[in-house]
MDAnalysis code that builds the backbone (N, CA, C; Angstrom):
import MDAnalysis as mda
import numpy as np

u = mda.Universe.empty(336, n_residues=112, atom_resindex=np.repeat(np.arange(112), 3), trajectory=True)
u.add_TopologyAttr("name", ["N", "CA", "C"] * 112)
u.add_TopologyAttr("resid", np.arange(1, 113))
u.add_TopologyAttr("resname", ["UNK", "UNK", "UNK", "UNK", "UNK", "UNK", "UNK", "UNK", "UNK", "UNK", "UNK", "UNK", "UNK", "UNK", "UNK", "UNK", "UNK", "UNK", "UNK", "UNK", "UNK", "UNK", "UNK", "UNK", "UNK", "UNK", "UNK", "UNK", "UNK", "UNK", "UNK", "UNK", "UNK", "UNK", "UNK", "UNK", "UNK", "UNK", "UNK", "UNK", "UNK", "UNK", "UNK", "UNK", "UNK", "UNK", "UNK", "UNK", "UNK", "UNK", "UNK", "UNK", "UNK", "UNK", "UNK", "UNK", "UNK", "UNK", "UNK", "UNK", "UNK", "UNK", "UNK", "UNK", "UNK", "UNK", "UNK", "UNK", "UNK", "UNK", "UNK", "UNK", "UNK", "UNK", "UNK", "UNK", "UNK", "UNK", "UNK", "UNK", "UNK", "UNK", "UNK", "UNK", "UNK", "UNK", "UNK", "UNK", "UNK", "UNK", "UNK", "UNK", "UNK", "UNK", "UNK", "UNK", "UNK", "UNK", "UNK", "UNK", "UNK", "UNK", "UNK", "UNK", "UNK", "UNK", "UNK", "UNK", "UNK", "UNK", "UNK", "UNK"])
u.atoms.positions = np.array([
    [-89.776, -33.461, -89.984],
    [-88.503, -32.786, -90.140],
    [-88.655, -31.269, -90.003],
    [-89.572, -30.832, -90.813],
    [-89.818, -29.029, -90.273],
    [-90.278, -28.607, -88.885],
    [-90.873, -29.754, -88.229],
    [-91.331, -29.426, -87.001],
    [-90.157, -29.613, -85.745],
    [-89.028, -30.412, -86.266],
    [-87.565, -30.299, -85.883],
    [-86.490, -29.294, -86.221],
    [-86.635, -28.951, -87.353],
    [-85.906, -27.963, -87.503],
    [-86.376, -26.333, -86.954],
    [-87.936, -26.132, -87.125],
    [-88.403, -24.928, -86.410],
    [-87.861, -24.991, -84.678],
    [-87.669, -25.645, -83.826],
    [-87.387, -26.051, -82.804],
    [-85.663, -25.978, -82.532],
    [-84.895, -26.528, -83.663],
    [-83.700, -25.885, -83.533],
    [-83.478, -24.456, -83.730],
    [-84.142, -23.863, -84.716],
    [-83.939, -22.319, -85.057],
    [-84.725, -21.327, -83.733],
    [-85.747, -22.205, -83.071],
    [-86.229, -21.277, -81.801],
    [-85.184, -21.404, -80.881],
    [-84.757, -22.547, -80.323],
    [-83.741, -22.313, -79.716],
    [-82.258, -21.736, -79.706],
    [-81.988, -21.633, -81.121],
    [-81.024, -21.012, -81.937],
    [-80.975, -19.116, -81.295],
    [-82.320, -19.193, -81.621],
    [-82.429, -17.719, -81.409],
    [-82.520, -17.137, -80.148],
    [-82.799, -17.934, -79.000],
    [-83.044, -17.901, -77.752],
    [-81.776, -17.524, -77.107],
    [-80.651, -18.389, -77.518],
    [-79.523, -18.742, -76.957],
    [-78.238, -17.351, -77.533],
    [-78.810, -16.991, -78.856],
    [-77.730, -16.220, -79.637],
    [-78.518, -14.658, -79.127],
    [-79.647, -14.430, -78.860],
    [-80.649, -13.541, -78.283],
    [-79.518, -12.839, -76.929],
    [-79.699, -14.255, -75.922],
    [-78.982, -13.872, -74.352],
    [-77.542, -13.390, -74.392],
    [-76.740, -14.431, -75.053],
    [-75.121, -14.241, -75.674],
    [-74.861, -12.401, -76.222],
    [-76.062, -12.117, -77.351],
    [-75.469, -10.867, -77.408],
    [-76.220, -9.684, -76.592],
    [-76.893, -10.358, -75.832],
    [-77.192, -9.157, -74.538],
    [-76.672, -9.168, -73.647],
    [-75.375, -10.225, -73.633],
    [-75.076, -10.469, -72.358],
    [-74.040, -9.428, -72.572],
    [-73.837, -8.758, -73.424],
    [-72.367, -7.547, -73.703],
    [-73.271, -6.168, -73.732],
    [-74.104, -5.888, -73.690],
    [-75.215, -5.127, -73.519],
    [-75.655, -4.721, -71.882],
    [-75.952, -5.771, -71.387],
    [-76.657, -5.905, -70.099],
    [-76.619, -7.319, -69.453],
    [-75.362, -7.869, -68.826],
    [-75.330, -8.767, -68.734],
    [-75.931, -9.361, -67.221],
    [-76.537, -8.561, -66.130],
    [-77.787, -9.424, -65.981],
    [-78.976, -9.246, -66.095],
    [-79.432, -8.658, -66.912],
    [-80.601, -9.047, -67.744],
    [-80.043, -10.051, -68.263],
    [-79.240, -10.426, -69.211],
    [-79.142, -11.501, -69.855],
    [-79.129, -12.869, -68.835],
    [-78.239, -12.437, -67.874],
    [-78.498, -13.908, -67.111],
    [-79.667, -14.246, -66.427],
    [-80.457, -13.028, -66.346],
    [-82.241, -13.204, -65.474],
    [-82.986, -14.296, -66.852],
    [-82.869, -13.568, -67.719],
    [-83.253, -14.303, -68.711],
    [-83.180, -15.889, -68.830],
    [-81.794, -15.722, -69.104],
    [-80.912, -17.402, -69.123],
    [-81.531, -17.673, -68.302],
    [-81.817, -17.306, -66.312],
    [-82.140, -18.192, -65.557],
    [-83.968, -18.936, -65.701],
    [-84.377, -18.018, -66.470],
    [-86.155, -18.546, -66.784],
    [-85.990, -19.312, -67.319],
    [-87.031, -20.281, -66.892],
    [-87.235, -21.769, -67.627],
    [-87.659, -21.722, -68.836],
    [-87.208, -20.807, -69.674],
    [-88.021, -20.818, -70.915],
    [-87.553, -22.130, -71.828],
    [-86.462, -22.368, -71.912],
    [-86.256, -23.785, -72.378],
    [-86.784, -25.127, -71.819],
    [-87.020, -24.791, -70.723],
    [-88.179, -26.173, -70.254],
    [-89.689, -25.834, -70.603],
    [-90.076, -24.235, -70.911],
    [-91.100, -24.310, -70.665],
    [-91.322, -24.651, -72.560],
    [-90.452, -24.348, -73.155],
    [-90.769, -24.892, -74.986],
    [-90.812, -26.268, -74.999],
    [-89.427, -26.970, -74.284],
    [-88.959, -28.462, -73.985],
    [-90.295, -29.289, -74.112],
    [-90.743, -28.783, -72.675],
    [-91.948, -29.672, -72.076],
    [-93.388, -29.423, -73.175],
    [-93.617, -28.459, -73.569],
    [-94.545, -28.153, -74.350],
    [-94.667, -29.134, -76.009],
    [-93.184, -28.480, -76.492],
    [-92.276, -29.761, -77.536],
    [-92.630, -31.385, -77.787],
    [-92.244, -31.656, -75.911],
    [-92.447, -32.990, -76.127],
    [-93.765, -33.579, -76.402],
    [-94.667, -32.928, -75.100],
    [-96.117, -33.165, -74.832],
    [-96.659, -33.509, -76.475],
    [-96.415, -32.030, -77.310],
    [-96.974, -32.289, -78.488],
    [-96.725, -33.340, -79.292],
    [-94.890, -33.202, -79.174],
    [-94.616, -34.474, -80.567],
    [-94.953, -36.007, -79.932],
    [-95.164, -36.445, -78.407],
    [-94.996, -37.758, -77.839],
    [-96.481, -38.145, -77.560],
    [-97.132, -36.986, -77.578],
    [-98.619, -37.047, -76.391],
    [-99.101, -38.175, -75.786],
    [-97.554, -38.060, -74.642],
    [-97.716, -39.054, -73.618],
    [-97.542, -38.127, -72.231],
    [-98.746, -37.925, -71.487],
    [-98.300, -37.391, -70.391],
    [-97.910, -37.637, -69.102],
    [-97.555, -39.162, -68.781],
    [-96.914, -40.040, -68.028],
    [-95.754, -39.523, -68.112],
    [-94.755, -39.665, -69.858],
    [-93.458, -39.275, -69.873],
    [-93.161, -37.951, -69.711],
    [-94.248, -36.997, -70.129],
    [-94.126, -35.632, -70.026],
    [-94.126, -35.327, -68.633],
    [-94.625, -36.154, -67.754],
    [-94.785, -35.584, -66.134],
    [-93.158, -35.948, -65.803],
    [-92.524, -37.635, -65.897],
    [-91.274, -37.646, -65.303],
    [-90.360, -36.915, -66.179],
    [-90.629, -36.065, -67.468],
    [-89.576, -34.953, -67.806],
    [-89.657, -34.082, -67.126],
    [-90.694, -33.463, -66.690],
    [-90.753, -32.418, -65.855],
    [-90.143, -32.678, -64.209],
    [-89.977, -33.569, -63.941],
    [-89.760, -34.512, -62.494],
    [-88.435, -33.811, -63.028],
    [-87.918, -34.696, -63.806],
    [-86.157, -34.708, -63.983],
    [-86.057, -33.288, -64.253],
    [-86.120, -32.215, -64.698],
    [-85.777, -30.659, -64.734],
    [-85.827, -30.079, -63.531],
    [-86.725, -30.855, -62.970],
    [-86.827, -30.084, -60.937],
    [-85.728, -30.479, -60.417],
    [-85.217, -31.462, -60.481],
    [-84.154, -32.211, -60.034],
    [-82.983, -32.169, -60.550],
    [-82.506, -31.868, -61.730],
    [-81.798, -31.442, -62.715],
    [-81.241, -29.247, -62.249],
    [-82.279, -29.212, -62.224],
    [-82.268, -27.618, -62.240],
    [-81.335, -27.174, -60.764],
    [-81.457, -27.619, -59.642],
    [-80.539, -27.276, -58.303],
    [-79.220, -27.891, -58.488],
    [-79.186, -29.360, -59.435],
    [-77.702, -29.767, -58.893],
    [-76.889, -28.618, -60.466],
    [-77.892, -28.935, -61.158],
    [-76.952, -27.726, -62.210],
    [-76.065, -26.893, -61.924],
    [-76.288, -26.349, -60.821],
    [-76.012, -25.012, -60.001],
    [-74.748, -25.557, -59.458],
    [-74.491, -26.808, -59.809],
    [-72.851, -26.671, -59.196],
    [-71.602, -26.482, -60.051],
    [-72.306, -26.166, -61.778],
    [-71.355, -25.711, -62.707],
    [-71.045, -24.180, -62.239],
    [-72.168, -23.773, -61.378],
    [-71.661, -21.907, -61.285],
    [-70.460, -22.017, -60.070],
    [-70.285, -22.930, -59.394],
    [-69.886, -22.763, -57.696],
    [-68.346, -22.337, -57.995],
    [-67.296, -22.589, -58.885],
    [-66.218, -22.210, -59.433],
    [-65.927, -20.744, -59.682],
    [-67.273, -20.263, -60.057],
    [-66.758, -18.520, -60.290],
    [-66.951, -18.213, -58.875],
    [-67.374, -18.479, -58.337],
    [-67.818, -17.337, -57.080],
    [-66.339, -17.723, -56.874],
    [-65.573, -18.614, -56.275],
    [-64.661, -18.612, -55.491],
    [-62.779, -18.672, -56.568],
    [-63.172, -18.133, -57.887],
    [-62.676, -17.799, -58.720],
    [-61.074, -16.866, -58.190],
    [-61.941, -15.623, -57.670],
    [-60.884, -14.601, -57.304],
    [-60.136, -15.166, -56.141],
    [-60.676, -15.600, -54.929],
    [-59.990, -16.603, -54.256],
    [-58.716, -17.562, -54.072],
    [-58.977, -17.804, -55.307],
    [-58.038, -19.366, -55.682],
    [-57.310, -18.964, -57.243],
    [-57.247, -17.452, -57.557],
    [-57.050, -16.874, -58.240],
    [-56.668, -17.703, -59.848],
    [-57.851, -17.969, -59.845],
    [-58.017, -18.964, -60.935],
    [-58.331, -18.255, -62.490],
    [-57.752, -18.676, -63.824],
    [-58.039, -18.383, -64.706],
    [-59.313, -19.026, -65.458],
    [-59.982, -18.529, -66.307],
    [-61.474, -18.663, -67.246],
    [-61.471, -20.486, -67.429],
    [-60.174, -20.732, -68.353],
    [-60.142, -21.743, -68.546],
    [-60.125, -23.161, -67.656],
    [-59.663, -22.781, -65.991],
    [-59.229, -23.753, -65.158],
    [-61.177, -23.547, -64.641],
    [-61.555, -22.082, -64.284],
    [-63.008, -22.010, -63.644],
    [-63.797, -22.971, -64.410],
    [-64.296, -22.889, -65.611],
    [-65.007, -23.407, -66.538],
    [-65.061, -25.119, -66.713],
    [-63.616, -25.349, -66.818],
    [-63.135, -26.596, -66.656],
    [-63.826, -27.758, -65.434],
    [-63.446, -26.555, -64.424],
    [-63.716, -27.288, -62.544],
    [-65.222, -27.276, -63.104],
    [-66.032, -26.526, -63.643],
    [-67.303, -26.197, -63.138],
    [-68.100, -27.431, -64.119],
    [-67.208, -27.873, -65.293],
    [-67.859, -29.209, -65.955],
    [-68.130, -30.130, -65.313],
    [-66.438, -30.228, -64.544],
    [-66.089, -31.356, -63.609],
    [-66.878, -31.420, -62.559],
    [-67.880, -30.341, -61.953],
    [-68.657, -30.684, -61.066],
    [-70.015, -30.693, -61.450],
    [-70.077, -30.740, -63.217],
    [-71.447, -31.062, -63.525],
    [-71.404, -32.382, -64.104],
    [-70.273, -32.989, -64.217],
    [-70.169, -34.342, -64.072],
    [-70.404, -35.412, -63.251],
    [-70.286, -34.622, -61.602],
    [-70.631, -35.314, -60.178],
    [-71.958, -34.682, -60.007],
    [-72.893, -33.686, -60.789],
    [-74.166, -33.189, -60.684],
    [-74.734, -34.349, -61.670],
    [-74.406, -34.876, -62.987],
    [-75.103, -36.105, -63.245],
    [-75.491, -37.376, -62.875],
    [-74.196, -36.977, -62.079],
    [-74.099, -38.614, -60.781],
    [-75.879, -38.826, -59.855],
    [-75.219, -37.389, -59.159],
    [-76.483, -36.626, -58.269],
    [-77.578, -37.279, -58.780],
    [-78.067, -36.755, -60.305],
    [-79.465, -36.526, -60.633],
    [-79.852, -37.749, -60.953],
    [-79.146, -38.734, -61.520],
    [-79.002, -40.085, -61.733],
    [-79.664, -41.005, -60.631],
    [-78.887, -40.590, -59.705],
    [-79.248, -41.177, -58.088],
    [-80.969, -40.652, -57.580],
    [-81.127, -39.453, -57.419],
    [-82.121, -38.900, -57.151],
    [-83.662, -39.735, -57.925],
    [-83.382, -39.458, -59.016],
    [-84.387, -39.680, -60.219],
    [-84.412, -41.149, -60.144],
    [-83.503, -41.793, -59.673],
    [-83.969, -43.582, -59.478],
    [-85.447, -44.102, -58.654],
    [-85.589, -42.374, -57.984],
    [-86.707, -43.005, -56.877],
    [-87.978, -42.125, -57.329],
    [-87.744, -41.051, -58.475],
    [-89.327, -41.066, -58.871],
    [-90.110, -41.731, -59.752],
])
């Protein structure tokens, strides 16, 4: 249980870290956000608590694969001003296409 809860409070701090730099310097904050540092604790995390490195290799499989279709929650802002869309409709679309990005990764990951 402490070795779960230290793991929520690192990530706690990781996440509340970027959020208030992102009003500071907001891309630094998103260079940040974009480092794998949450895969690189994730994978480290698991290795330790599972020490299975079969499963630790196809977690790492699924984050490679995971990590490009992600990228279709951002595709809504770029074309934001465009379609002169408000926060709430961008954000919304950009779930909705990380909903068809689970599809994706689902499909993909059947064949490693």
């Amino acid at each position: 249980m402490i070795f779960f809860t230290l793991k929520i409070i690192l990530a706690a701090i990781i996440i509340a870290f970027a959020s208030w730099l992102s009003g500071l310097s907001p891309k630094l904050a998103g260079f940040i956000i974009a480092l794998p540092l949450v895969s690189l604790i994730a994978i480290a995390f698991s290795y330790y608590e599972h020490n299975d490195i079969e499963k630790t290799i196809l977690f790492t499989k699924s984050i490679l694969v995971a990590v490009p279709v992600s990228y279709l929650f951002f595709l809504p802002f770029f074309f934001a001003k465009s379609f002169n869309m408000n926060f709430f409709l961008i954000y919304g679309t950009g779930l909705g296409f990380l909903i068809v990005g689970f599809f994706i990764h689902k499909y993909i990951t059947n064949f490693l």
